[in-house]
N, C-alpha and C positions, 0 to 999 in steps of 0.2 A: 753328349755322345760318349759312348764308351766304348773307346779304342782297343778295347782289350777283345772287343765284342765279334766275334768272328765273321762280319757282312760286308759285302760286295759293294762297289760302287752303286750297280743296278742296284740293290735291294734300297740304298739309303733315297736312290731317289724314288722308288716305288713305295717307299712311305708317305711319299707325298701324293700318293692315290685313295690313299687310307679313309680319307676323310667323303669321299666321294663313294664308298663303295655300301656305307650302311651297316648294320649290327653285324658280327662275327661270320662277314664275309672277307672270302681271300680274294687277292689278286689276281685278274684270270690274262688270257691275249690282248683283251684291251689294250690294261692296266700297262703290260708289258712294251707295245708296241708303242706307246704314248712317252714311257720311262725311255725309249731307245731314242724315240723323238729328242726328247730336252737332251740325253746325253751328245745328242749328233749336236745338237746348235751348239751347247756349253765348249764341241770341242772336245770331249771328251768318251767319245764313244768304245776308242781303243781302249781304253782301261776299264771297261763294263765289269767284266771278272775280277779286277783289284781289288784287293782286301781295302778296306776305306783305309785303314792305319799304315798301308805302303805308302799312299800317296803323300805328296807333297802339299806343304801348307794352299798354297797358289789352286792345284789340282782341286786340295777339299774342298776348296772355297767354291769351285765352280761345278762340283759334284753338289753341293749346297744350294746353288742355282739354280743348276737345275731340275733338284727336290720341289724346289716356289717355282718354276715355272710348268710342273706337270699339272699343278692345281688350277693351270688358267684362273687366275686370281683376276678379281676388277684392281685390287691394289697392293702393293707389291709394301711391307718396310722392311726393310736393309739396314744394319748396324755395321757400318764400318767393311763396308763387303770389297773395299779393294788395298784393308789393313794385309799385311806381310805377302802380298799376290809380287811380282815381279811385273816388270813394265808392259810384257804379250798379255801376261792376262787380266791387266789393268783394262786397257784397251777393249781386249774382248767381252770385258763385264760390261765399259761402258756402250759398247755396241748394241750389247742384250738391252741394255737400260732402254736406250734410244729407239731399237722396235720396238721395244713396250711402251712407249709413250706414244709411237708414230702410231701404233695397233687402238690407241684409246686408256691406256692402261695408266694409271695414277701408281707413283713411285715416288715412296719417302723414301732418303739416304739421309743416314748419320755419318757426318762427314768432316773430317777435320782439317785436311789438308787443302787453306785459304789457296793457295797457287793456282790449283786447279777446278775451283768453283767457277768461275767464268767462261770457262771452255766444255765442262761436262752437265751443268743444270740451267736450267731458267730461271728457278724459282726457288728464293733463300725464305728461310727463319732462321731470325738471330735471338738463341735462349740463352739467360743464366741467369739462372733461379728466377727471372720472370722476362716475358716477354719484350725483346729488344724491338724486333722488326720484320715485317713479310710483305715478301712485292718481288718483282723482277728483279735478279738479278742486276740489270743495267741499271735500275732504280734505287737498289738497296743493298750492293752490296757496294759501299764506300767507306771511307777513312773515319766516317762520325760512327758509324753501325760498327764496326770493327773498334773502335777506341772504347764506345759503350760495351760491348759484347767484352771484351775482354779485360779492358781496364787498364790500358796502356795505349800508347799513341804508336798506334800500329805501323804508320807512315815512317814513325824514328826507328821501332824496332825491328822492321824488314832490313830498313838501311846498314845497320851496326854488323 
């Protein structure tokens, strides 16, 4: 993204129509009415007019969301999508997550923050540089998969 770029919150998530609309066609009422859609859920409808570069790190993120969520995607991945967000719109992401799963919808997260993997997914893989483990949450995410995953005894280093 180039913030230097003169576009609206609307226009960054009506990019995300782009792909549905076919060769060197524009945007029409659809397009738009669908774009107001995801900005109403994200929470972020007041800010339609916002230059994308006023907004706050927290904001972009979820003007970002809901860019992937105009695309009515079957599968959602997300890198790190509630990296520098503040605690409301932690919540609020995970909330979107959670209809998207209730709706049918498959959502990978790249997610680092161990505290709150048990509370916000069902479903772990544990990478590095090859594969640790995948299963349920309640199954697999424990103190042997965390010790393999990282390379430390996770148990001691929570504690310290």
């Amino acid at each position: 993204m180039d913030w230097d770029f003169p576009t609206t919150a609307l226009d960054v998530v009506m990019m995300g129509t782009y792909g549905s609309l076919g060769w060197i066609k524009r945007p029409g009422a659809k397009e738009k009415k669908l774009s107001l859609e995801a900005l109403e859920k994200v929470g972020m409808l007041a800010f339609k007019n916002r230059q994308i570069s006023q907004l706050s790190g927290g904001q972009q993120q979820r003007i970002f969301l809901a860019r992937a969520l105009v695309q009515n995607a079957a599968i959602y991945f997300m890198d790190e999508p509630f990296q520098g967000v503040d605690a409301t719109t932690e919540i609020a992401i995970i909330n979107i997550l959670k209809e998207l799963r209730k709706a049918g919808k498959t959502v990978i997260v790249v997610h680092h923050d161990l505290q709150t993997v048990p509370e916000y997914f069902d479903w772990v893989t544990f990478l590095n540089v090859k594969h640790i483990a995948t299963g349920p949450v309640k199954d697999i995410f424990n103190d042997d998969n965390l010790t393999k995953t990282y390379g430390i005894n996770y148990k001691v280093a929570v504690q310290q």
